[in-house]
Biopython code that builds the backbone (N, CA, C, O; Angstrom):
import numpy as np
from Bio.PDB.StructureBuilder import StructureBuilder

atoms = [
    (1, "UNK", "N", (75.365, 112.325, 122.220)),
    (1, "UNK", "CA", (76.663, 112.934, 122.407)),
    (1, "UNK", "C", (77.106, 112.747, 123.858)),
    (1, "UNK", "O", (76.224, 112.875, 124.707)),
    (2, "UNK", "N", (78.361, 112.459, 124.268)),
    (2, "UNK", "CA", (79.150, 111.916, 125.528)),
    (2, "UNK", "C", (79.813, 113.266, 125.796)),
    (2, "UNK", "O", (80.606, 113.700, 124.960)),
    (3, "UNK", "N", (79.478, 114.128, 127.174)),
    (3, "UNK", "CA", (80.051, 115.213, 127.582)),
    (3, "UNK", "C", (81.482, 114.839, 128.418)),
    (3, "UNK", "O", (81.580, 113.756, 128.996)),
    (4, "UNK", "N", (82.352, 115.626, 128.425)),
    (4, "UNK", "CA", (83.873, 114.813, 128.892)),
    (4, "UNK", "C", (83.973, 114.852, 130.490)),
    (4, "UNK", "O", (84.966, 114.817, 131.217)),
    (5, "UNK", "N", (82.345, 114.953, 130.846)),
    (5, "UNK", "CA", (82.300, 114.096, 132.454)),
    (5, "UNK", "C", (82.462, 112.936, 132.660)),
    (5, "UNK", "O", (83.278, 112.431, 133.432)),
    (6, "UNK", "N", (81.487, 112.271, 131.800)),
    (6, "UNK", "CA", (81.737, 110.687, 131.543)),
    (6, "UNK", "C", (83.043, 110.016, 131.042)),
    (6, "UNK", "O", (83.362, 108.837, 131.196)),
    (7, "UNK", "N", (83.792, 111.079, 130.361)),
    (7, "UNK", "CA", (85.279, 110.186, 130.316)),
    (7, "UNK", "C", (86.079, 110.845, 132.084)),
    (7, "UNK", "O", (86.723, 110.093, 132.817)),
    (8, "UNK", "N", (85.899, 111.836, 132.300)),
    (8, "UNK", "CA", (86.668, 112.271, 133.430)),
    (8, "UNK", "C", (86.417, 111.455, 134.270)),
    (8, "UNK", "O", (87.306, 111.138, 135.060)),
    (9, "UNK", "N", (85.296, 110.945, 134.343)),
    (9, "UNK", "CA", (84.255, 110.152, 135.405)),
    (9, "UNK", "C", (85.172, 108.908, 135.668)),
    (9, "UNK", "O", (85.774, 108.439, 136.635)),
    (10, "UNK", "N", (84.993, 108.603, 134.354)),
    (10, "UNK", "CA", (85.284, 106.794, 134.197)),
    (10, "UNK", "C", (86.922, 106.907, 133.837)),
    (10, "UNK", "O", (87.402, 105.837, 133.463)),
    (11, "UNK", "N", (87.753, 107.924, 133.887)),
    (11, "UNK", "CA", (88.865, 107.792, 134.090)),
    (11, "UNK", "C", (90.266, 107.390, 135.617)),
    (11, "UNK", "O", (90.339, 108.016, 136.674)),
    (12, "UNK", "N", (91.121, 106.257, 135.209)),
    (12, "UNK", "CA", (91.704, 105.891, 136.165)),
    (12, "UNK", "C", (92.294, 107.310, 136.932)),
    (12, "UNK", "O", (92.178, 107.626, 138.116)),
    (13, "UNK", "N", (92.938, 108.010, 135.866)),
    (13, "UNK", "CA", (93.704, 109.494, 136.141)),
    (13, "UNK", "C", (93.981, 110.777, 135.188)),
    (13, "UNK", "O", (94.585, 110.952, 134.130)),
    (14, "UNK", "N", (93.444, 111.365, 135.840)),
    (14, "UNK", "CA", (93.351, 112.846, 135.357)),
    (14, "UNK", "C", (94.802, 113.485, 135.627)),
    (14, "UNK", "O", (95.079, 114.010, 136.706)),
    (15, "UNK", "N", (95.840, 113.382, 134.391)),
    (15, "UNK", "CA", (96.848, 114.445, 134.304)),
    (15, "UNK", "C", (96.671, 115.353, 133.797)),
    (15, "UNK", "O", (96.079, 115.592, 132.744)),
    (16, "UNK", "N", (97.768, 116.711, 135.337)),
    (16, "UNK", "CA", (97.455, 118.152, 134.656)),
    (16, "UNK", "C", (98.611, 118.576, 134.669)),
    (16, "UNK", "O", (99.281, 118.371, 135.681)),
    (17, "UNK", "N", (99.164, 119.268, 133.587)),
    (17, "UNK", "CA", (100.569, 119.500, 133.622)),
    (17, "UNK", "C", (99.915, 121.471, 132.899)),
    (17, "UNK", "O", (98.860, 121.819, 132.369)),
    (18, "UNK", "N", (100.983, 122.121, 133.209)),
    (18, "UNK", "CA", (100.824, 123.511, 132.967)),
    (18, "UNK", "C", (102.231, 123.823, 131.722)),
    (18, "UNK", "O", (103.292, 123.240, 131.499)),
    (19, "UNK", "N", (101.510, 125.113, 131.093)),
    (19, "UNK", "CA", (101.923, 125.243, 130.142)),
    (19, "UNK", "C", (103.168, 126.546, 130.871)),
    (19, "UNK", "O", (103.025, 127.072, 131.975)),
    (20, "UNK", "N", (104.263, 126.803, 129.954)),
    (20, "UNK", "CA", (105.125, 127.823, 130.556)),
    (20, "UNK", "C", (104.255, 128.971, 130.671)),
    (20, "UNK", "O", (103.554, 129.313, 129.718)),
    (21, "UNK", "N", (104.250, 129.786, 132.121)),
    (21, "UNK", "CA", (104.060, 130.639, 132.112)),
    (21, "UNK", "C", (102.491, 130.664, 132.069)),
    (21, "UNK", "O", (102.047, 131.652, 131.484)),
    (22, "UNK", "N", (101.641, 129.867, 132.520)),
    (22, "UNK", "CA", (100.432, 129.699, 132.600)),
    (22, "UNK", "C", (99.974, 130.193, 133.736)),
    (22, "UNK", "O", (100.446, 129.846, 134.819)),
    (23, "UNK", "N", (98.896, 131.153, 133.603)),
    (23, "UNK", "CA", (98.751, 131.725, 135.245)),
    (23, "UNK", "C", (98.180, 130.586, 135.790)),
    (23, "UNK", "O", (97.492, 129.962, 134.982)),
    (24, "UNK", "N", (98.253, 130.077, 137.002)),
    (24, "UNK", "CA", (97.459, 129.184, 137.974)),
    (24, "UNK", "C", (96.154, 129.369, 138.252)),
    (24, "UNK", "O", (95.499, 128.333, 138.376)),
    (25, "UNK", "N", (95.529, 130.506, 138.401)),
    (25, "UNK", "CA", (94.348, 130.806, 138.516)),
    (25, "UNK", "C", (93.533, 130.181, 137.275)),
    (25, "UNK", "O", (92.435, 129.669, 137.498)),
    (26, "UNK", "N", (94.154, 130.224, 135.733)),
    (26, "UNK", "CA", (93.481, 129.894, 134.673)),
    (26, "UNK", "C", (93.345, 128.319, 134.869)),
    (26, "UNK", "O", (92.364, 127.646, 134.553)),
    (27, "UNK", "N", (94.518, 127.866, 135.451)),
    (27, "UNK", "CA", (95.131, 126.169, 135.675)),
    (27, "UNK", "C", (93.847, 125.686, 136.808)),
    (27, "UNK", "O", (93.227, 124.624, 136.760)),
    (28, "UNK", "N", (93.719, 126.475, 137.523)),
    (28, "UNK", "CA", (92.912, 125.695, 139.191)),
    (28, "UNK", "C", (91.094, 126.080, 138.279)),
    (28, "UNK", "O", (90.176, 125.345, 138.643)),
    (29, "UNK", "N", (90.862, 126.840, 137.532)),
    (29, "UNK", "CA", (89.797, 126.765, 136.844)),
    (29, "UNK", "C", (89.614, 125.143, 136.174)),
    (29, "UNK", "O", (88.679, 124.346, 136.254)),
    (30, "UNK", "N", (90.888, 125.068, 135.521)),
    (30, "UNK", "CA", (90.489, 123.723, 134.443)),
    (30, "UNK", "C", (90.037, 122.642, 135.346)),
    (30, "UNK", "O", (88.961, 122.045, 135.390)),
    (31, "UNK", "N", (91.273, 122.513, 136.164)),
    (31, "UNK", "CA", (91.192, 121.246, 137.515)),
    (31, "UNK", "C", (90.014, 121.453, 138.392)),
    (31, "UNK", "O", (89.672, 120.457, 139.031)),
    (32, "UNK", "N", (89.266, 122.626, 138.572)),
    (32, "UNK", "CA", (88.300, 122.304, 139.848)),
    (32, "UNK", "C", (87.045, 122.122, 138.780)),
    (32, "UNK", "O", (86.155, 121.299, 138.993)),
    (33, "UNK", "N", (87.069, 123.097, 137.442)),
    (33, "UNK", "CA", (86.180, 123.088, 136.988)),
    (33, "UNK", "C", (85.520, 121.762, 136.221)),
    (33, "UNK", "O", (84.379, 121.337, 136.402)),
    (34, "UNK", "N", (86.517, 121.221, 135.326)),
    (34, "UNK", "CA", (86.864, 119.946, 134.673)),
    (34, "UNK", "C", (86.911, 118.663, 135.083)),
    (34, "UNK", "O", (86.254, 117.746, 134.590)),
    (35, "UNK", "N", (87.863, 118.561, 136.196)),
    (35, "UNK", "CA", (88.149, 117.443, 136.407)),
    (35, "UNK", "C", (87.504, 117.067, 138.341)),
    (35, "UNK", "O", (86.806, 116.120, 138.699)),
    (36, "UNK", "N", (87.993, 118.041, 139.084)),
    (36, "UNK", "CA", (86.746, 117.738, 140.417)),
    (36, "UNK", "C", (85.597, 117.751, 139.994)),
    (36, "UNK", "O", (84.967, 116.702, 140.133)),
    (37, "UNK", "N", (84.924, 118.894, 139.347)),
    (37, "UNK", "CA", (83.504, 118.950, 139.222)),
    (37, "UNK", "C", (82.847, 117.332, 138.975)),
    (37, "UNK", "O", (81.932, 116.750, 139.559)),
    (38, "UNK", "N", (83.675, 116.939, 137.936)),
    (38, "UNK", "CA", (83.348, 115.480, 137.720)),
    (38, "UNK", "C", (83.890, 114.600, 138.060)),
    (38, "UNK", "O", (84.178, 113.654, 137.327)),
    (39, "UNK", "N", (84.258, 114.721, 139.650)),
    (39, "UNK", "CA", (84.806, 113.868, 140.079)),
    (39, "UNK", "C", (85.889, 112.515, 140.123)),
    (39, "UNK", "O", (85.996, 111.435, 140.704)),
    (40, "UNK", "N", (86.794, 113.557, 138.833)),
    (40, "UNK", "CA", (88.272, 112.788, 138.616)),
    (40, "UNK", "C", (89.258, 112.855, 139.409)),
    (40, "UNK", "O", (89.513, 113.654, 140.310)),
    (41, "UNK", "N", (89.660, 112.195, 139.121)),
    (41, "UNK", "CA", (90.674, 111.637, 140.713)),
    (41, "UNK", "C", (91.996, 112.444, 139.451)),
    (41, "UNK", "O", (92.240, 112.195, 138.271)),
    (42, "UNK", "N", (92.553, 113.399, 140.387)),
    (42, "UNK", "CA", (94.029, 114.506, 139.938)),
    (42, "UNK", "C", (94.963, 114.174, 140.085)),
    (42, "UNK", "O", (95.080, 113.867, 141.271)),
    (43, "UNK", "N", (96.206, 113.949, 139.328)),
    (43, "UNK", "CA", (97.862, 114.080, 139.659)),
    (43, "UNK", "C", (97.629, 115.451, 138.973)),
    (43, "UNK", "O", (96.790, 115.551, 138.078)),
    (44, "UNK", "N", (98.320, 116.440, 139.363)),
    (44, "UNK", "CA", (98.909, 117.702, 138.732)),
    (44, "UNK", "C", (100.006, 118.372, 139.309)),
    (44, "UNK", "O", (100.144, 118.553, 140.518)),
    (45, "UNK", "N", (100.834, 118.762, 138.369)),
    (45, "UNK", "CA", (101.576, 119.051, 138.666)),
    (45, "UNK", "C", (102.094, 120.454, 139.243)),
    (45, "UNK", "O", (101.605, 121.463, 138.735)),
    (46, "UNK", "N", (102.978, 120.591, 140.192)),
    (46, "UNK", "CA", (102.752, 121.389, 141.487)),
    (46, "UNK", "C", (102.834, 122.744, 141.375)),
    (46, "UNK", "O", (103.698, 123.600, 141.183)),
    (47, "UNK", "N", (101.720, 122.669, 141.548)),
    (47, "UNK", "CA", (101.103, 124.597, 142.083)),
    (47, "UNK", "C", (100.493, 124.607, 143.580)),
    (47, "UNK", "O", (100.469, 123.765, 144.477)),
    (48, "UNK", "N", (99.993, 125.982, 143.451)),
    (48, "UNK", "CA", (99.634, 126.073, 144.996)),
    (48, "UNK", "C", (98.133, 126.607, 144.516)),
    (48, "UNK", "O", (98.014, 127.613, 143.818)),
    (49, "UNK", "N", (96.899, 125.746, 145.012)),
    (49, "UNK", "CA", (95.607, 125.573, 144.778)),
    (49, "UNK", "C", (95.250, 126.077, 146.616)),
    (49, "UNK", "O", (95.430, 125.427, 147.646)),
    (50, "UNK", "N", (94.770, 127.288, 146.439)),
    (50, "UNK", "CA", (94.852, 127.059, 147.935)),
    (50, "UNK", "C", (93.272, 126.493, 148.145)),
    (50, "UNK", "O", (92.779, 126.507, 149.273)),
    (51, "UNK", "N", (92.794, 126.178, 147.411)),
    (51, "UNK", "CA", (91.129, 124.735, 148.166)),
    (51, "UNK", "C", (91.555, 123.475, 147.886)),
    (51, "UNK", "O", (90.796, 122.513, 148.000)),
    (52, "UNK", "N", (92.616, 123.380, 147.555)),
    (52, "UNK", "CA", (92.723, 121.605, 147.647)),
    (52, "UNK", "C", (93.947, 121.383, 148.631)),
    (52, "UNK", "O", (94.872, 122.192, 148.703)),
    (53, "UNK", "N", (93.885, 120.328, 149.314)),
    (53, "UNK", "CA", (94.935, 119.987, 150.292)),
    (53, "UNK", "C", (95.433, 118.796, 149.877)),
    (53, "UNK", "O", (94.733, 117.797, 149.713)),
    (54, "UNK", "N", (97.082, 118.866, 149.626)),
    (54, "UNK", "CA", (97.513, 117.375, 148.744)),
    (54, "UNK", "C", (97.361, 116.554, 149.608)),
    (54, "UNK", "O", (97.473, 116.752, 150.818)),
    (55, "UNK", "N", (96.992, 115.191, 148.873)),
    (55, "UNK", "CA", (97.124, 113.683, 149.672)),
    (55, "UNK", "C", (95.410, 114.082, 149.786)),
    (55, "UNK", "O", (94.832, 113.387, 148.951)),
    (56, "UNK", "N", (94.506, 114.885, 150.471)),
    (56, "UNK", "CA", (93.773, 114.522, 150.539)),
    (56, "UNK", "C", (92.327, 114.826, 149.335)),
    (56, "UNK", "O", (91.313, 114.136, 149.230)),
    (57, "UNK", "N", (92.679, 116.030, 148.584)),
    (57, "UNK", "CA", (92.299, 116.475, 147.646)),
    (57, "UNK", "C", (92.638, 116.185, 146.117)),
    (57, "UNK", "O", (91.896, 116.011, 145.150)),
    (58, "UNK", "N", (93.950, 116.194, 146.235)),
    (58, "UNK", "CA", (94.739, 116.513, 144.930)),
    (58, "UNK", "C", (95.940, 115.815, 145.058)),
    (58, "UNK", "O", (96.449, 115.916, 146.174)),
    (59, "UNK", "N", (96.664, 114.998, 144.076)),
    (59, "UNK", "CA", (98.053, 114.412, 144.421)),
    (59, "UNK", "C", (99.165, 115.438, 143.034)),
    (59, "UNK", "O", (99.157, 115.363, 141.805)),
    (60, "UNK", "N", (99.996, 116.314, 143.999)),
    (60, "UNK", "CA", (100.836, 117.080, 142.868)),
    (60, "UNK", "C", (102.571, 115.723, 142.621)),
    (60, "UNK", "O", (103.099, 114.812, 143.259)),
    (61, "UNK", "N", (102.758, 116.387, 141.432)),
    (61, "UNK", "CA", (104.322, 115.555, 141.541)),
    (61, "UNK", "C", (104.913, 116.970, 141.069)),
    (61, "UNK", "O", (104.211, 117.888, 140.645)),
    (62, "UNK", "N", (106.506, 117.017, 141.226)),
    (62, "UNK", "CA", (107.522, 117.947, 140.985)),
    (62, "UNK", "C", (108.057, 117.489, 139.707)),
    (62, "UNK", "O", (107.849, 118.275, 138.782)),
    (63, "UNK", "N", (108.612, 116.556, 139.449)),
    (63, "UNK", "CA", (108.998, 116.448, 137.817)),
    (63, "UNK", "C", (108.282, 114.624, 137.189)),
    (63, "UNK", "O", (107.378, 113.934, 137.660)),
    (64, "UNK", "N", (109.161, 114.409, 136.038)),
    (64, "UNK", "CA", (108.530, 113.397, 135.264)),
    (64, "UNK", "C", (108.593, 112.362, 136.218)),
    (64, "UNK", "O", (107.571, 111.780, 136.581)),
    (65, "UNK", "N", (109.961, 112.023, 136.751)),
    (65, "UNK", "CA", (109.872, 110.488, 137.631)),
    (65, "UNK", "C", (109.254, 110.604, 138.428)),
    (65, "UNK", "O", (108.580, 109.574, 138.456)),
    (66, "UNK", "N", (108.850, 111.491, 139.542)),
    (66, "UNK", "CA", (107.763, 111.606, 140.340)),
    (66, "UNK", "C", (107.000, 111.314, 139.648)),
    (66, "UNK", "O", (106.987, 110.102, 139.432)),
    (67, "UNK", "N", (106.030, 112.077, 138.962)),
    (67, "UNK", "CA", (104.680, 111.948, 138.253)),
    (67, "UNK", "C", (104.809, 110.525, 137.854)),
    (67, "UNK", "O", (103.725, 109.974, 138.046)),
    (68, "UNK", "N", (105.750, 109.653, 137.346)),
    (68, "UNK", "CA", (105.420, 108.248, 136.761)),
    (68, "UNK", "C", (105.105, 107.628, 137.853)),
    (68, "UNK", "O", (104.089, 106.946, 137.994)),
    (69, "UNK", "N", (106.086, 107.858, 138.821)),
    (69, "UNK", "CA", (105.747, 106.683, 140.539)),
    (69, "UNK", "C", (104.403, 107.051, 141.072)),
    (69, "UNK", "O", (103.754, 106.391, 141.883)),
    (70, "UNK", "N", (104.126, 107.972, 140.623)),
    (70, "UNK", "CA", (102.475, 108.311, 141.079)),
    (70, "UNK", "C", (101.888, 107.824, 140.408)),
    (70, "UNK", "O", (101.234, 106.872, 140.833)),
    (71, "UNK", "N", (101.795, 108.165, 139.108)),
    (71, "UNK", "CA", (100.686, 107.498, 138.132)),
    (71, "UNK", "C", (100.344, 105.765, 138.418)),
    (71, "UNK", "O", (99.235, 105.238, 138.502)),
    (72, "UNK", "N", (101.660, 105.143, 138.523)),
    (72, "UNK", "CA", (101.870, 103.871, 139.119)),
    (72, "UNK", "C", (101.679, 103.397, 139.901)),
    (72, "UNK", "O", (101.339, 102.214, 139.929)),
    (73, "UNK", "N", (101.861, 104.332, 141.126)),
    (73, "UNK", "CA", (100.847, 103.826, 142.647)),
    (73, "UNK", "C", (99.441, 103.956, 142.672)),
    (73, "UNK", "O", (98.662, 103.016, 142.831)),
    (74, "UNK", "N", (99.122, 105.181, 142.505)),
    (74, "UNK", "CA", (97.467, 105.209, 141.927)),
    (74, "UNK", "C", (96.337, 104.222, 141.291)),
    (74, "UNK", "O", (95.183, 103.861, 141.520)),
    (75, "UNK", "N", (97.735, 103.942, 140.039)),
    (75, "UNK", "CA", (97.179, 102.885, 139.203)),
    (75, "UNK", "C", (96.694, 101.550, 140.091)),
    (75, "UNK", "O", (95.519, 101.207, 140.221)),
    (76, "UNK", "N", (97.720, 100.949, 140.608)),
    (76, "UNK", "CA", (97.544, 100.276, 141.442)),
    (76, "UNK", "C", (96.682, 99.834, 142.812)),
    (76, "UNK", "O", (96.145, 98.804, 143.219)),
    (77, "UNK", "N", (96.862, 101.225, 143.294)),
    (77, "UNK", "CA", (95.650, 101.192, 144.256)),
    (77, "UNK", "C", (94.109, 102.213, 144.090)),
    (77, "UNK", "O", (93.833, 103.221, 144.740)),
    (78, "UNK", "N", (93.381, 101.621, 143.127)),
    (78, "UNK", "CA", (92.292, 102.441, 142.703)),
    (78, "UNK", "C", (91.438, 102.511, 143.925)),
    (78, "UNK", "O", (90.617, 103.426, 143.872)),
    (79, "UNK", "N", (91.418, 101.959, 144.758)),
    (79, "UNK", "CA", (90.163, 102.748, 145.523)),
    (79, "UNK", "C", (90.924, 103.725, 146.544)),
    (79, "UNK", "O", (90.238, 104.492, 147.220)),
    (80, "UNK", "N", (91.956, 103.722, 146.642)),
    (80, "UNK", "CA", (92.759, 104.840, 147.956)),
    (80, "UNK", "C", (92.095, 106.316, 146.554)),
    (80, "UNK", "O", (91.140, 107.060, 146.780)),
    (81, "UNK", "N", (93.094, 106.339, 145.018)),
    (81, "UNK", "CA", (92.511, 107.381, 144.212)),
    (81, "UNK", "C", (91.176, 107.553, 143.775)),
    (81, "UNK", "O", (91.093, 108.541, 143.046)),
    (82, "UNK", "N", (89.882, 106.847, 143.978)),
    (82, "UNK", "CA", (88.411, 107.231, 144.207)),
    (82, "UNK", "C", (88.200, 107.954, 145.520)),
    (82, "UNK", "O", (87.522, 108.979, 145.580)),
    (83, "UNK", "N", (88.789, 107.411, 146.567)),
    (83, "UNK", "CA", (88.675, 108.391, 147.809)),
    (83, "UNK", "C", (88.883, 109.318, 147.728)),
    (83, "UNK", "O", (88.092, 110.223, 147.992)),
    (84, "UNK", "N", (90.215, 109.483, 147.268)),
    (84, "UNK", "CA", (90.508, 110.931, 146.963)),
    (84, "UNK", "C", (89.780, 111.943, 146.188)),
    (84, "UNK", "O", (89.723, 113.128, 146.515)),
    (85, "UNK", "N", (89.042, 111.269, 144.806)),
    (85, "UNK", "CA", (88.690, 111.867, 144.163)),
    (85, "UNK", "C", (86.963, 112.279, 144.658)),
    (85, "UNK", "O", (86.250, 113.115, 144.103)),
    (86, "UNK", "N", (86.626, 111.482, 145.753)),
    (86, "UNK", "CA", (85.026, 111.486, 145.954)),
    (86, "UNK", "C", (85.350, 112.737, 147.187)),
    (86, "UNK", "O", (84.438, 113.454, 147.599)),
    (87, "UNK", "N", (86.763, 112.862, 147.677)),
    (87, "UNK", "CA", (86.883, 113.930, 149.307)),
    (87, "UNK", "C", (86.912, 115.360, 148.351)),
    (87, "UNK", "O", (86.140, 116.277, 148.632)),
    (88, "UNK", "N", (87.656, 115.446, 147.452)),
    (88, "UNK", "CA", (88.094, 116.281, 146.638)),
    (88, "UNK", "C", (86.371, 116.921, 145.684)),
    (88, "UNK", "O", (86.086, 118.118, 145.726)),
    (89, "UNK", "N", (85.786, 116.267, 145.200)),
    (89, "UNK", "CA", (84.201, 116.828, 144.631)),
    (89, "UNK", "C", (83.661, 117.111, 146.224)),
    (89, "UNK", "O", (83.377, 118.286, 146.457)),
    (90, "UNK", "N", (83.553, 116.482, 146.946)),
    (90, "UNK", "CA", (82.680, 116.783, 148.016)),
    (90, "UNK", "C", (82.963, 118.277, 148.876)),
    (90, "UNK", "O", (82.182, 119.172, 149.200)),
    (91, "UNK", "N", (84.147, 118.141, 149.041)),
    (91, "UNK", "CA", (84.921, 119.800, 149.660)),
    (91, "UNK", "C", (84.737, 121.280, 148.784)),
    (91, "UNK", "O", (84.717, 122.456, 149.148)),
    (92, "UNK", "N", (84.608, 120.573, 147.374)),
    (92, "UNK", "CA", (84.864, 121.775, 146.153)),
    (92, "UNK", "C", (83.567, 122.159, 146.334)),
    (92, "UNK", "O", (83.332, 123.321, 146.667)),
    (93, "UNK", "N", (82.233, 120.961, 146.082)),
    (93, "UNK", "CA", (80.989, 121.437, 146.454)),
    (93, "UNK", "C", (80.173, 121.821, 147.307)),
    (93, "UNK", "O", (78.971, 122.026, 147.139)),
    (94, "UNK", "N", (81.088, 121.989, 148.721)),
    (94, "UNK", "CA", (80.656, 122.592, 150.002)),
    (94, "UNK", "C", (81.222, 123.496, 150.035)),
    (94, "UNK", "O", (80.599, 124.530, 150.275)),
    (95, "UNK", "N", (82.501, 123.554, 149.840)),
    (95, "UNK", "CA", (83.401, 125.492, 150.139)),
    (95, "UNK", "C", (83.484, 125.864, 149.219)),
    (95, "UNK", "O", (83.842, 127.042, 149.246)),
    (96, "UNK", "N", (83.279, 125.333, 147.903)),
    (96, "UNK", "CA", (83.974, 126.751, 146.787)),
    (96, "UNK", "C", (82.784, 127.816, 146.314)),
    (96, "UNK", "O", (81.814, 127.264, 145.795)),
    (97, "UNK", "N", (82.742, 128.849, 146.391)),
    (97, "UNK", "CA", (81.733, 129.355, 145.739)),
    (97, "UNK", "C", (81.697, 129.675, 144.345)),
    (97, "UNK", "O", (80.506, 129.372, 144.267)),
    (98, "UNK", "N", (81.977, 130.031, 143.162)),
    (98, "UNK", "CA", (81.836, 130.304, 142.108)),
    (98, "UNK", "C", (82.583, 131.969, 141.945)),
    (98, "UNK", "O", (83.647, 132.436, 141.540)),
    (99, "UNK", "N", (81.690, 132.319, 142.350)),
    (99, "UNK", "CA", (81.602, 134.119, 142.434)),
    (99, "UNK", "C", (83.453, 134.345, 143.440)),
    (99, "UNK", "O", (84.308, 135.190, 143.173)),
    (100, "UNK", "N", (83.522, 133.173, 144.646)),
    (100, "UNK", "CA", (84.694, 133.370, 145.475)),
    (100, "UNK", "C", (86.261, 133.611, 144.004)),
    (100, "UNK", "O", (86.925, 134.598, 143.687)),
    (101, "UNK", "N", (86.257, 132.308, 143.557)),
    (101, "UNK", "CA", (86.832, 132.037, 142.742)),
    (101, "UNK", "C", (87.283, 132.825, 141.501)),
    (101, "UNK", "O", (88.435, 133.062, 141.137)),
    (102, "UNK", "N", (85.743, 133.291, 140.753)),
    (102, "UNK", "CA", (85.797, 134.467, 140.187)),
    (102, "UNK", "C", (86.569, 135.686, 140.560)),
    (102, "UNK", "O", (87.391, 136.123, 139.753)),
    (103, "UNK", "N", (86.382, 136.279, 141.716)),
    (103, "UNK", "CA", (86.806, 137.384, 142.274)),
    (103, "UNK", "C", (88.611, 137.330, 142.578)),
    (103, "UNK", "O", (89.484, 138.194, 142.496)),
    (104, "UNK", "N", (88.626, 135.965, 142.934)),
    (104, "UNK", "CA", (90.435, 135.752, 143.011)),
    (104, "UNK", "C", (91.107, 135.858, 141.401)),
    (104, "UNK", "O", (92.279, 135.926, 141.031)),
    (105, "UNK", "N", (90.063, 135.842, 140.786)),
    (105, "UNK", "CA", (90.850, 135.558, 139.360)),
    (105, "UNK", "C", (90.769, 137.377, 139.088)),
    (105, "UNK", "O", (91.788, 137.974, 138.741)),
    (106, "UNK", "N", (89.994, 137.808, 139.210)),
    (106, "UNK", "CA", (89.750, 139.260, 139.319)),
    (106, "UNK", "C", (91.196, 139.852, 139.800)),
    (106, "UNK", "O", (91.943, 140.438, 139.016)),
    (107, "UNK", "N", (91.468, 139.659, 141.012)),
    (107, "UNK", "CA", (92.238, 140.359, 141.839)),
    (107, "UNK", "C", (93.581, 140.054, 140.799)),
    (107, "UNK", "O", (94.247, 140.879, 140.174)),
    (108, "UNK", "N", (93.702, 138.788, 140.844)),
    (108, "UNK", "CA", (94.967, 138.391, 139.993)),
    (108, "UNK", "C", (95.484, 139.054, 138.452)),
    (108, "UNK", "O", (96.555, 139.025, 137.847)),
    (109, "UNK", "N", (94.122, 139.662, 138.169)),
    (109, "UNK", "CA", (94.076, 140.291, 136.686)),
    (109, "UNK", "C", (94.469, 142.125, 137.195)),
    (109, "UNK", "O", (94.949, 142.974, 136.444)),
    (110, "UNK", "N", (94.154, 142.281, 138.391)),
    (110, "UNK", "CA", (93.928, 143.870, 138.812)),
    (110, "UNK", "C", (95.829, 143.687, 139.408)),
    (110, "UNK", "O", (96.569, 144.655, 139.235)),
    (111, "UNK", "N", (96.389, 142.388, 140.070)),
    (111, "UNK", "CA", (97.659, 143.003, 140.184)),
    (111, "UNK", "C", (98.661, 143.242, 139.301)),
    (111, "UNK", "O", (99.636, 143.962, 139.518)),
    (112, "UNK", "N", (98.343, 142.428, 137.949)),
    (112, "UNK", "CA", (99.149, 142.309, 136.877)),
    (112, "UNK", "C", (98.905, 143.744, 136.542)),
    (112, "UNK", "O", (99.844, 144.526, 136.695)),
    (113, "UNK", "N", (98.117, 144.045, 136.242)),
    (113, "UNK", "CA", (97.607, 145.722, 135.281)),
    (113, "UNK", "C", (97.980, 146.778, 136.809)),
    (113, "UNK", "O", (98.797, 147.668, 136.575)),
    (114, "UNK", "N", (97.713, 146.748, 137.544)),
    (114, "UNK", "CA", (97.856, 147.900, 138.553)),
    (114, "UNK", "C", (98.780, 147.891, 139.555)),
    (114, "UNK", "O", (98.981, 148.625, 140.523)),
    (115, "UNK", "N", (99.250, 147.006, 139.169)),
    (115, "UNK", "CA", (100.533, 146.791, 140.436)),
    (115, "UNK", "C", (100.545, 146.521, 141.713)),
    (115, "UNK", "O", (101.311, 146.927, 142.586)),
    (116, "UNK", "N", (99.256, 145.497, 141.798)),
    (116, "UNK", "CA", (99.043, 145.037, 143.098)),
    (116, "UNK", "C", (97.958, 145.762, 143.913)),
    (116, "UNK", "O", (97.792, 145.628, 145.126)),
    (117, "UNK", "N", (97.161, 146.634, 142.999)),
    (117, "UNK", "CA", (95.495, 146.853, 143.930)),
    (117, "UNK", "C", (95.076, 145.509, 143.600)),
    (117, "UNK", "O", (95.367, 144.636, 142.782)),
    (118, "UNK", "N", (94.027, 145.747, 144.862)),
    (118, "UNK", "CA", (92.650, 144.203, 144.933)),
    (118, "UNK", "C", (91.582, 144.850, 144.936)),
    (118, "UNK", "O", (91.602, 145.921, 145.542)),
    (119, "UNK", "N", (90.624, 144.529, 144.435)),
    (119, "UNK", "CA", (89.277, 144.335, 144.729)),
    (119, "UNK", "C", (88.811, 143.903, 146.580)),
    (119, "UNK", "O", (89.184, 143.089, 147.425)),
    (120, "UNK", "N", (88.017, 144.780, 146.499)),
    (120, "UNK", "CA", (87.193, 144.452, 148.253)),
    (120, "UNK", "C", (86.017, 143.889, 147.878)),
    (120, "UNK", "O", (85.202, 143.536, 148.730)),
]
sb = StructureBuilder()
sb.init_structure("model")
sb.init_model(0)
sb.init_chain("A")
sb.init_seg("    ")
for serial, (resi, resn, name, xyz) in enumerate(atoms, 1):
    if name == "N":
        sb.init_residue(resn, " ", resi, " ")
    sb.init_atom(name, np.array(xyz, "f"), 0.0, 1.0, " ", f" {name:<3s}", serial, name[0])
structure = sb.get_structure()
């Protein structure tokens, strides 16, 4: 059985597009978890990830024609999007902690229900 590292792996590009009304926190799970973890090189579309830094982490587009001129430059220049995608696993697996991540998703669940308490 082929786990969907090996396609993420061996993929030119990983598109992430969000659903209406999708919290981001659930979104930056799929992308760090999914697609950095296994070191896929990202277009997604634009949120604010605050561990990835665009251009050098993550490439976002704003609507469809953006996203195509990206997909297209990328395409084109595959080793500039392996860089990206090898800076992007390497940063996630030095700064992100698990538990960090967890706890932001926490907080995000405690402002919806409480009106903006956090967790310490």
């Amino acid at each position: 059985m082929i786990r969907i590292g090996y396609y993420v792996k061996n993929s030119k590009v990983c598109l992430c597009t969000h659903a209406r009304g999708e919290n981001s926190y659930l979104s930056a799970f799929r992308v760090l978890g999914m697609f950095i973890a296994n070191e896929g090189f990202v277009i997604n579309q634009r949120t604010q990830y605050p561990y990835l830094e665009e251009g050098k982490h993550i490439i976002y587009f704003d609507e469809k024609e953006d996203m195509i001129e990206k997909i297209k430059y990328y395409l084109e220049h595959q080793e500039e999007a392996k860089y990206i995608a090898r800076n992007a696993f390497e940063h996630v697996s030095k700064n992100l902690k698990f538990s960090d991540y967890i706890n932001s998703c926490l907080n995000e669940i405690i402002k919806i229900f409480n009106g903006g308490a956090l967790l310490k």
